[in-house]
CHARMM-style PDB file with segment names, atoms N, HN, CA, C and O in Angstrom:
ATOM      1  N   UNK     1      67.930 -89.446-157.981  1.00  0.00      PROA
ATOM      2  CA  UNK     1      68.216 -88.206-157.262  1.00  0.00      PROA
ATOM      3  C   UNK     1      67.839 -87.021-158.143  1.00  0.00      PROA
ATOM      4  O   UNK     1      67.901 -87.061-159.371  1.00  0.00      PROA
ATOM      5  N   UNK     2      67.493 -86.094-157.522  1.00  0.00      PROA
ATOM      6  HN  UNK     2      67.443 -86.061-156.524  1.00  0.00      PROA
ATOM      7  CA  UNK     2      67.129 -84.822-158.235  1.00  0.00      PROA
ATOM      8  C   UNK     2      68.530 -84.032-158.651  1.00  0.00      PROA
ATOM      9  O   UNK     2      69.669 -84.125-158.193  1.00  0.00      PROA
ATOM     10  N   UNK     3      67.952 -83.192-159.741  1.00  0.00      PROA
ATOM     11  HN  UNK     3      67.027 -83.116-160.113  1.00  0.00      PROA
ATOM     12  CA  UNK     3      69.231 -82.217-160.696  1.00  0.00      PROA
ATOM     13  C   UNK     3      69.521 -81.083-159.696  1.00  0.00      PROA
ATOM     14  O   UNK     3      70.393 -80.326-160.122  1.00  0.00      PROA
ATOM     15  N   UNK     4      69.177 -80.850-158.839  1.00  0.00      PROA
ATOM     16  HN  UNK     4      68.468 -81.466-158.493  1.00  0.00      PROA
ATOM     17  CA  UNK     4      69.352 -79.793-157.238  1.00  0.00      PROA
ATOM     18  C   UNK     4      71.031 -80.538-156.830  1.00  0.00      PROA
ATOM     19  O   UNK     4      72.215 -80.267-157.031  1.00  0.00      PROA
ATOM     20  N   UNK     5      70.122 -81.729-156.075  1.00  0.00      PROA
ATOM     21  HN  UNK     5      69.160 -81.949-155.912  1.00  0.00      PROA
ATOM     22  CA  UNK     5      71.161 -82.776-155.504  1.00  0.00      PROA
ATOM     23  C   UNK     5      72.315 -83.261-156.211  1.00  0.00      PROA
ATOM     24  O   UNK     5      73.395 -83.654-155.770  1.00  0.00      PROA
ATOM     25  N   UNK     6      72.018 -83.193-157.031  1.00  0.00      PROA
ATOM     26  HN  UNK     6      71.141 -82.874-157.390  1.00  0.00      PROA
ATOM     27  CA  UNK     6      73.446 -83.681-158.340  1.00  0.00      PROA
ATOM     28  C   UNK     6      74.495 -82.339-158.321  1.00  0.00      PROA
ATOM     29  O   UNK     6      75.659 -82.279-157.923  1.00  0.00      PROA
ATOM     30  N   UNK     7      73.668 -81.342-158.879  1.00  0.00      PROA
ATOM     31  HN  UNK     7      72.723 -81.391-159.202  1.00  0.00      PROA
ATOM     32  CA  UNK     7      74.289 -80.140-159.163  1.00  0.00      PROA
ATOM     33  C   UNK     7      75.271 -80.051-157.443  1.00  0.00      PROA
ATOM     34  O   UNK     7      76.482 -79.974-157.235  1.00  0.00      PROA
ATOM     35  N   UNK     8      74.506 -80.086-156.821  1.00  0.00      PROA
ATOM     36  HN  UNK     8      73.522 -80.148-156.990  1.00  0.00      PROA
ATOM     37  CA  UNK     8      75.132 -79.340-155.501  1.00  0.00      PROA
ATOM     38  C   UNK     8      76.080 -80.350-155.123  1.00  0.00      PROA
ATOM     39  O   UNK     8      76.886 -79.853-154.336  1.00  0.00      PROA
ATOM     40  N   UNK     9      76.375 -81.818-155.403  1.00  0.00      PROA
ATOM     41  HN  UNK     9      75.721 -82.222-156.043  1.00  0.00      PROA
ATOM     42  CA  UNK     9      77.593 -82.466-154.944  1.00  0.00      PROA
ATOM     43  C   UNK     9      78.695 -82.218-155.807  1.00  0.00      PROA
ATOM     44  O   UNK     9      79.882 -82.357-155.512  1.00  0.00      PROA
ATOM     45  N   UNK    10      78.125 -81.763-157.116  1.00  0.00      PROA
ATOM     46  HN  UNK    10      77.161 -81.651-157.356  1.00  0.00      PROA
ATOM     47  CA  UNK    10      79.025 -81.515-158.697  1.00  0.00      PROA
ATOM     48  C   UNK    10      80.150 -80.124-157.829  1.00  0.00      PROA
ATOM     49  O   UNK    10      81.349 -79.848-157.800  1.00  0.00      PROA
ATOM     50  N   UNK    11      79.117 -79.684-157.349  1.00  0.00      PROA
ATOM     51  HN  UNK    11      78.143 -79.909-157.373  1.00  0.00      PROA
ATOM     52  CA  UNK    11      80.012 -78.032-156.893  1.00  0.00      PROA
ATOM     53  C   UNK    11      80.801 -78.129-155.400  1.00  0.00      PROA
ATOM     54  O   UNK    11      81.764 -77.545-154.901  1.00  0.00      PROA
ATOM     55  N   UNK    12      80.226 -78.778-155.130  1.00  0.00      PROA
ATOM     56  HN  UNK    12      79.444 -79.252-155.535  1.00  0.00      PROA
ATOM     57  CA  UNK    12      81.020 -79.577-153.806  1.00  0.00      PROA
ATOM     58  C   UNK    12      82.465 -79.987-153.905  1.00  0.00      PROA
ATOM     59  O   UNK    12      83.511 -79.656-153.346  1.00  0.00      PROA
ATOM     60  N   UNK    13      82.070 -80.925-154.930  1.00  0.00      PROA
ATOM     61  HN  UNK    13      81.221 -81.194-155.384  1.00  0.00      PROA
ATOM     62  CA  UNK    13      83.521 -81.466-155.440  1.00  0.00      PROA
ATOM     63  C   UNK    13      84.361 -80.759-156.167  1.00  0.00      PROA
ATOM     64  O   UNK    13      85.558 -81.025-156.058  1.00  0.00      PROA
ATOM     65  N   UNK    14      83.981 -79.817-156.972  1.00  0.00      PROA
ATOM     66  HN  UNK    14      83.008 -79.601-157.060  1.00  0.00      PROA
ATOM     67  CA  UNK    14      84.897 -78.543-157.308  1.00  0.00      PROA
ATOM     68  C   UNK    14      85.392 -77.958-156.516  1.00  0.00      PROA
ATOM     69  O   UNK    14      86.598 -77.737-156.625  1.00  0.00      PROA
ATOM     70  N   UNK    15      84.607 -77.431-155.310  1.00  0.00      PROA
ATOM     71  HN  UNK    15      83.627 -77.610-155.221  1.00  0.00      PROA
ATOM     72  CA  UNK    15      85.272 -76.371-154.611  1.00  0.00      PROA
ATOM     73  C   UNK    15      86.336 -77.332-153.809  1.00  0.00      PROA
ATOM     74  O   UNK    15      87.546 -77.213-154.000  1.00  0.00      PROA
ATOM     75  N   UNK    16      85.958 -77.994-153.179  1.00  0.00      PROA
ATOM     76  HN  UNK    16      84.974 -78.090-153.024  1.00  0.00      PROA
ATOM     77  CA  UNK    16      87.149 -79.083-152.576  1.00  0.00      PROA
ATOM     78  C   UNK    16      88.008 -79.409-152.763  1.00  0.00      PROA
ATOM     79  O   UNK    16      88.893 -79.683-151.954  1.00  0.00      PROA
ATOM     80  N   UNK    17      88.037 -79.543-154.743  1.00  0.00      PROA
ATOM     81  HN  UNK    17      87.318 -79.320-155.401  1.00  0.00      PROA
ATOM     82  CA  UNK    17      89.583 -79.917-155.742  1.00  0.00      PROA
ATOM     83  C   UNK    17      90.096 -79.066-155.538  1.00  0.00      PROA
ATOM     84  O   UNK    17      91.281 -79.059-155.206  1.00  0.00      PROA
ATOM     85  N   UNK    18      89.391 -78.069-155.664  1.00  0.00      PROA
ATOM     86  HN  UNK    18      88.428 -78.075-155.934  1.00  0.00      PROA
ATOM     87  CA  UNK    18      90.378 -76.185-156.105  1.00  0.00      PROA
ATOM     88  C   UNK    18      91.032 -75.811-154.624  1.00  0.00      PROA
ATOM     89  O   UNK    18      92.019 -75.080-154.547  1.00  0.00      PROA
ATOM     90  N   UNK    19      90.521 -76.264-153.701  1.00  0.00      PROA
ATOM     91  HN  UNK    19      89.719 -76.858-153.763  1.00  0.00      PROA
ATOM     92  CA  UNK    19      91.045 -75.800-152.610  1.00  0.00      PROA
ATOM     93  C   UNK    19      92.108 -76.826-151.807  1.00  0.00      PROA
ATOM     94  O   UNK    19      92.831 -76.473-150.876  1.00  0.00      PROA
ATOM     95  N   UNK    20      92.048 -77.946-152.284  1.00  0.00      PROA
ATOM     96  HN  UNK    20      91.460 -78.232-153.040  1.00  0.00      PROA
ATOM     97  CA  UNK    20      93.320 -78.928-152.101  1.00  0.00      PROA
ATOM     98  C   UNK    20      94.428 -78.705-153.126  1.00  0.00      PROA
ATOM     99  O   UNK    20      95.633 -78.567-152.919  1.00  0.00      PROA
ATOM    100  N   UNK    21      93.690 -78.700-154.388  1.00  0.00      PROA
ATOM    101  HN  UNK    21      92.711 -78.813-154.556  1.00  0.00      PROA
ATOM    102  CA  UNK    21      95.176 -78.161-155.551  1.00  0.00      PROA
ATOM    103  C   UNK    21      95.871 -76.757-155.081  1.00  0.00      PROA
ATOM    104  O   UNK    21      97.015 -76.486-155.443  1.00  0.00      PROA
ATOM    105  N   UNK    22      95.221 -76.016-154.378  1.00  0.00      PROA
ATOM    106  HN  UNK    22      94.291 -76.236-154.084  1.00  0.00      PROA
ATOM    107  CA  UNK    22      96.065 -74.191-153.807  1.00  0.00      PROA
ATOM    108  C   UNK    22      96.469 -74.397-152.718  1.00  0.00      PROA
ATOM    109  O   UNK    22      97.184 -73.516-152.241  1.00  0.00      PROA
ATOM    110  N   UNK    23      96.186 -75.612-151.894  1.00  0.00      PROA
ATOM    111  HN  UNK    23      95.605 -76.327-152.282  1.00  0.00      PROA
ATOM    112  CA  UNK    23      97.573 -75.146-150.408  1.00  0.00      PROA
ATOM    113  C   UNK    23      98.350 -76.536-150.875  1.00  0.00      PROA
ATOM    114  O   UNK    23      98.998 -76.930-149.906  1.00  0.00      PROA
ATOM    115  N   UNK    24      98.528 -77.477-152.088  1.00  0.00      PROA
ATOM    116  HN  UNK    24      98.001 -77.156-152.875  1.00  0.00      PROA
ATOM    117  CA  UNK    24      98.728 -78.609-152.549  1.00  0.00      PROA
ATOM    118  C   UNK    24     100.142 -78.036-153.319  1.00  0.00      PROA
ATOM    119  O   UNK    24     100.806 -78.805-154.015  1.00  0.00      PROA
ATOM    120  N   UNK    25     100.510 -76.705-153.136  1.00  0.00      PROA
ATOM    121  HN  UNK    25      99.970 -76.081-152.570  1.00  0.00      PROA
ATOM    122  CA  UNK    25     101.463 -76.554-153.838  1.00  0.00      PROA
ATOM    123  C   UNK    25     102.937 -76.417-153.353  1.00  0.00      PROA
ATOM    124  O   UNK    25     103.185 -77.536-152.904  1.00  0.00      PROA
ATOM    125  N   UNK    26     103.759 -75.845-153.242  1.00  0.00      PROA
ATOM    126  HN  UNK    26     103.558 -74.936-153.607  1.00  0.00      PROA
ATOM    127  CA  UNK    26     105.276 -75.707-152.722  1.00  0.00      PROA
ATOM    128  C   UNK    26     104.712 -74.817-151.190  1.00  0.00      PROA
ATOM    129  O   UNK    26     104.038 -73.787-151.170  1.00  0.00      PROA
ATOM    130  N   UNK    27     105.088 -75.374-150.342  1.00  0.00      PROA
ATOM    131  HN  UNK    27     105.636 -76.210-150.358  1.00  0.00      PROA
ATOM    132  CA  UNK    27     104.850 -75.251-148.637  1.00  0.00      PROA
ATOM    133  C   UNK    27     106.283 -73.971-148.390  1.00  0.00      PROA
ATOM    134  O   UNK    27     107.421 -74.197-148.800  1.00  0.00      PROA
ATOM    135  N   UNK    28     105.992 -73.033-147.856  1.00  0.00      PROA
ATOM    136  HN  UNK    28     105.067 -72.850-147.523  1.00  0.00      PROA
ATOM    137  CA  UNK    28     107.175 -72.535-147.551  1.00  0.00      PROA
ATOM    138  C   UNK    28     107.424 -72.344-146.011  1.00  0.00      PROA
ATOM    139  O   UNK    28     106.540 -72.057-145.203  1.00  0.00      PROA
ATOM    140  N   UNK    29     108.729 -72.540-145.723  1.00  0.00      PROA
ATOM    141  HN  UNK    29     109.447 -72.773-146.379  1.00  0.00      PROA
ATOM    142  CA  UNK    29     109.243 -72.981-144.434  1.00  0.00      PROA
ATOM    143  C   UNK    29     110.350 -71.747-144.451  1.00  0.00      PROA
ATOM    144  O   UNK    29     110.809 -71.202-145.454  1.00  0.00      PROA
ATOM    145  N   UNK    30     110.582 -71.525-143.381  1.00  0.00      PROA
ATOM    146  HN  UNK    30     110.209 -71.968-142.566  1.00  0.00      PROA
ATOM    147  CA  UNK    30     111.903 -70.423-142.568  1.00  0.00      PROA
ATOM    148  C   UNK    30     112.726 -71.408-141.596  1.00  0.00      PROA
ATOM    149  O   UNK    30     112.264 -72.006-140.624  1.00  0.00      PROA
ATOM    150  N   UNK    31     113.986 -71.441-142.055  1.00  0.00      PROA
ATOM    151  HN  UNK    31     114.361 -70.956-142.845  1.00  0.00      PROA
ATOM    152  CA  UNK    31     115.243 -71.996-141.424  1.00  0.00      PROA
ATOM    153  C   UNK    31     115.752 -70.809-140.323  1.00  0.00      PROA
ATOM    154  O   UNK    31     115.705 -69.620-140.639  1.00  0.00      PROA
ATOM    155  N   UNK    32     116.123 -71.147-139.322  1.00  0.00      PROA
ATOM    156  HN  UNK    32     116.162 -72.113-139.065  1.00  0.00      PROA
ATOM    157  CA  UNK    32     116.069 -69.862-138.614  1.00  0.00      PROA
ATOM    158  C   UNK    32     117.608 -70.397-137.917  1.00  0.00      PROA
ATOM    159  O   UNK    32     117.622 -71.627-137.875  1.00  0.00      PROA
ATOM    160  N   UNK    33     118.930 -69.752-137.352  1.00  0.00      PROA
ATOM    161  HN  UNK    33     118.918 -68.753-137.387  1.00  0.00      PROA
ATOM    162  CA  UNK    33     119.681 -70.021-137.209  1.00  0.00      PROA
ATOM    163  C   UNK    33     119.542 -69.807-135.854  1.00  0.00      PROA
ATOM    164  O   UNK    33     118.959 -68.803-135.444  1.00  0.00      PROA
ATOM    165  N   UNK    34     120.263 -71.081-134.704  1.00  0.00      PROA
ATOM    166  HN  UNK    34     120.736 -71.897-135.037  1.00  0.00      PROA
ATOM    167  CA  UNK    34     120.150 -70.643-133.733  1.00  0.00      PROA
ATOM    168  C   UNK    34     121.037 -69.809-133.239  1.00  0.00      PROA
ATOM    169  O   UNK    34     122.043 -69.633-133.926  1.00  0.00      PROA
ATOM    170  N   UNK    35     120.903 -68.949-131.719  1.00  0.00      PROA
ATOM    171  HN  UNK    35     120.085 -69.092-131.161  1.00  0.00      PROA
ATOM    172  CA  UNK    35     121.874 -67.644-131.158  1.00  0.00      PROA
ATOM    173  C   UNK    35     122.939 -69.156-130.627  1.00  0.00      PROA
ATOM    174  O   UNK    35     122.522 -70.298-130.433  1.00  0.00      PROA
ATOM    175  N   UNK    36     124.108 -68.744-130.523  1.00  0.00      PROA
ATOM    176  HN  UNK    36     124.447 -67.816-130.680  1.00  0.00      PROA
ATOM    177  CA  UNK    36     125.399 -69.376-129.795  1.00  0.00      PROA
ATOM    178  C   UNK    36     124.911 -69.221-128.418  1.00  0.00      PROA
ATOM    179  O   UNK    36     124.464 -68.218-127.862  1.00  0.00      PROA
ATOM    180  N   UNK    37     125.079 -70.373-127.995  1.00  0.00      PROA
ATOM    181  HN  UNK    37     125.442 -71.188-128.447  1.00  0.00      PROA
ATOM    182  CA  UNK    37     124.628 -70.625-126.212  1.00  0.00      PROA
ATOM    183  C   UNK    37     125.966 -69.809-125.775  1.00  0.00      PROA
ATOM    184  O   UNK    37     125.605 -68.993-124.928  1.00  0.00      PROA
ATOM    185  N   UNK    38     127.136 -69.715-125.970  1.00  0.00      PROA
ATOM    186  HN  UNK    38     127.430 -70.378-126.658  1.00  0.00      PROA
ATOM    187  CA  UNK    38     127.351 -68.682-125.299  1.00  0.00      PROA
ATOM    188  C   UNK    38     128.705 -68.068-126.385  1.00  0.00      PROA
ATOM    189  O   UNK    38     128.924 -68.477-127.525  1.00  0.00      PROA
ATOM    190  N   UNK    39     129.534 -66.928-125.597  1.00  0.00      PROA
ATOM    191  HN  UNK    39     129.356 -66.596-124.670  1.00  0.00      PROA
ATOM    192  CA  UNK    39     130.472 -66.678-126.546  1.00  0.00      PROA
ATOM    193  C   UNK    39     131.913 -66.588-126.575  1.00  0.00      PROA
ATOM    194  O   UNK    39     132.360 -65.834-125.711  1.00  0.00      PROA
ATOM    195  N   UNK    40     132.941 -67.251-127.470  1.00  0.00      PROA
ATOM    196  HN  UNK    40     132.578 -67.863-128.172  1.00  0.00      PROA
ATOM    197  CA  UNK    40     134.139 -67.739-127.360  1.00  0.00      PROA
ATOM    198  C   UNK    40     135.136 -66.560-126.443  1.00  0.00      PROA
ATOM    199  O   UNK    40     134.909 -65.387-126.737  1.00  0.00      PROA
ATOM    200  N   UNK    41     136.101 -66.786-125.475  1.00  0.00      PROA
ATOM    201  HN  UNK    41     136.285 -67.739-125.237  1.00  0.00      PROA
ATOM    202  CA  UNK    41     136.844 -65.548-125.288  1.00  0.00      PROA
ATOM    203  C   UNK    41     137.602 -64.894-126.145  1.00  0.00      PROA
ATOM    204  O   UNK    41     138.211 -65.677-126.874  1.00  0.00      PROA
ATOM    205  N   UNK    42     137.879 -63.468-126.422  1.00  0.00      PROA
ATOM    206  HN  UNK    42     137.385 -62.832-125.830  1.00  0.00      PROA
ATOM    207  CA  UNK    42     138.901 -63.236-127.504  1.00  0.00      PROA
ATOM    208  C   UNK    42     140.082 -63.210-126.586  1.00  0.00      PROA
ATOM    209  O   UNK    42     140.059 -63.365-125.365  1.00  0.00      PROA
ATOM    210  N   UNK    43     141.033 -63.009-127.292  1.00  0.00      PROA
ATOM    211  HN  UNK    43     141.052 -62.884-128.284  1.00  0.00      PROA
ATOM    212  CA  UNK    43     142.701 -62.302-126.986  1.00  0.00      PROA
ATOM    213  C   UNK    43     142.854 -61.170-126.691  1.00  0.00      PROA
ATOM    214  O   UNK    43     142.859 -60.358-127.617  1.00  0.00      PROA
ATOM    215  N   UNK    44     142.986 -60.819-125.690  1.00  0.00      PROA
ATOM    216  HN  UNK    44     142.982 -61.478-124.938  1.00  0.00      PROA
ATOM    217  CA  UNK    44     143.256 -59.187-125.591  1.00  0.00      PROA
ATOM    218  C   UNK    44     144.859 -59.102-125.257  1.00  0.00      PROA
ATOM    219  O   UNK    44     145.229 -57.930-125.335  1.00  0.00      PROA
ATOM    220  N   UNK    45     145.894 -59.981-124.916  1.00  0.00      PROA
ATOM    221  HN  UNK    45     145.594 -60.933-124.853  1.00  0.00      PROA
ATOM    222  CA  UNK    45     147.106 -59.662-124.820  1.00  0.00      PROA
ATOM    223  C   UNK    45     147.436 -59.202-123.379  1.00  0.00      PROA
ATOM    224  O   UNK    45     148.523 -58.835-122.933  1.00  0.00      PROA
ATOM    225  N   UNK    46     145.880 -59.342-122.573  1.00  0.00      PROA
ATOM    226  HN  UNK    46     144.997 -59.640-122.936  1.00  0.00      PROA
ATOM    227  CA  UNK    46     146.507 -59.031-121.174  1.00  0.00      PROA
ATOM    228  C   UNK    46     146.428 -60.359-120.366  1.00  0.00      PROA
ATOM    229  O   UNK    46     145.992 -61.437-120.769  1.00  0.00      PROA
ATOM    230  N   UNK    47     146.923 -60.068-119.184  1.00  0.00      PROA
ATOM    231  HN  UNK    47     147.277 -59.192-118.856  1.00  0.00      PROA
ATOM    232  CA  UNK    47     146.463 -61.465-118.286  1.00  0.00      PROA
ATOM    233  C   UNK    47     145.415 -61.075-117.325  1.00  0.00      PROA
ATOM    234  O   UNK    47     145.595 -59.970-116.812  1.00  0.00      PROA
ATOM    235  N   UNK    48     144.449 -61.670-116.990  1.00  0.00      PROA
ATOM    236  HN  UNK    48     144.303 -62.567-117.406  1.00  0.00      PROA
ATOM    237  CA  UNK    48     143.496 -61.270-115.924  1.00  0.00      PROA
ATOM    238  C   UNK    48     143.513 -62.276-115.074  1.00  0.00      PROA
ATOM    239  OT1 UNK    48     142.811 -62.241-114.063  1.00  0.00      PROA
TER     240      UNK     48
END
């Protein structure tokens, strides 16, 4: 194989490492709390 063809799979495979090792790192995620399906009655001290 020619030094073209060599070179250009050589850089291939670099850019490919470098770009699997940078999203290859700590993933960040959002926990999101859900809203209350609905909401408890309070006390108001009257009768309805």
């Amino acid at each position: 194989m020619s030094k073209n063809i060599k070179t250009l799979g050589l850089v291939s495979i670099m850019i490919l490492a470098a770009a699997c090792a940078r999203h290859g790192g700590e993933e960040e995620f959002v926990v999101v709390e859900p809203e209350p399906i609905s909401v408890e009655p309070t006390h108001t001290g009257k009768y309805k």
